[in-house]
C-alpha positions in Angstrom: 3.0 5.2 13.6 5.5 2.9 14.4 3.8 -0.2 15.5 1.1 0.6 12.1 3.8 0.5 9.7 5.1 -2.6 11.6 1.9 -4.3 11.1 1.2 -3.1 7.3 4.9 -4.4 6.1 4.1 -7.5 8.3 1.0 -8.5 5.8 2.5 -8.0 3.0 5.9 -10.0 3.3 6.7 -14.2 3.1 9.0 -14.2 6.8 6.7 -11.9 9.5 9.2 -12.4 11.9 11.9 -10.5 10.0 10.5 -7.1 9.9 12.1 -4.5 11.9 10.7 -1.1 12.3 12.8 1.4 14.1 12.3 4.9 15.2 14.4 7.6 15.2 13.2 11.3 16.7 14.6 14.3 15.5 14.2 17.8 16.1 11.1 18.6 14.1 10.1 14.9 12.2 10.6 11.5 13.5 12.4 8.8 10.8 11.4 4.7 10.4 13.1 2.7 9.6 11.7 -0.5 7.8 14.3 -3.6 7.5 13.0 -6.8 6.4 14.4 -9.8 4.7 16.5 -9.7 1.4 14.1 -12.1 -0.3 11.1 -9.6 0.9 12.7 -6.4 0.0 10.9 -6.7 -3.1 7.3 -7.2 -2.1 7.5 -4.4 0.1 9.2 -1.7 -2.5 6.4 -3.3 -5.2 6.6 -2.6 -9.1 7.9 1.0 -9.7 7.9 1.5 -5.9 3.9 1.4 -5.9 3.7 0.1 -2.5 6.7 1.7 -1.3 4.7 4.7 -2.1 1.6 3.5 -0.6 2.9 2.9 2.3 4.8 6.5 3.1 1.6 8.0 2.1 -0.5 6.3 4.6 2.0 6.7 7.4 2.4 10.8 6.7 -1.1 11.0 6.8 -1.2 9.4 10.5 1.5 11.6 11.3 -0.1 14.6 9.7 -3.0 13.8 12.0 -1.2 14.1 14.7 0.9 17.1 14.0 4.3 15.7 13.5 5.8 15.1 10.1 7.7 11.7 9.5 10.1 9.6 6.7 9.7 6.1 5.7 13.3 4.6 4.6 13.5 1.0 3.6 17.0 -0.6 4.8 18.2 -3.3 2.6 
């Protein structure tokens, strides 16, 4: 999950090398954490959050696939 959000927010944003995904495991869910560069913040939340959205959606359904439930929080 990790490494497929890493790759997704890498497409989409101007400065590849910026983008940090980090994990986080918790009891029953497991937490990324996506941190890229000010200018990109933007282009990765999208117009009313659209790609935000698209993103979390894609990711949970990875996650649900493999039995484990997970959040998507983008870090300014």
């Amino acid at each position: 999950m990790k490494e497929l959000l890493e790759f997704l927010a890498r497409a989409l944003v101007d400065d590849p090398d910026q983008v940090v995904v980090t994990q986080v495991e918790g009891e029953r869910s497991v937490i990324l954490q996506l941190k890229v560069s000010p200018e990109d913040t933007g282009k990765v939340i999208g117009k009313n959050g659209r790609i935000a959205h698209a993103l979390r959606t894609v990711i949970k359904a990875v996650a649900t696939k493999e039995g484990k439930s997970v959040i998507v929080e983008i870090l300014d």
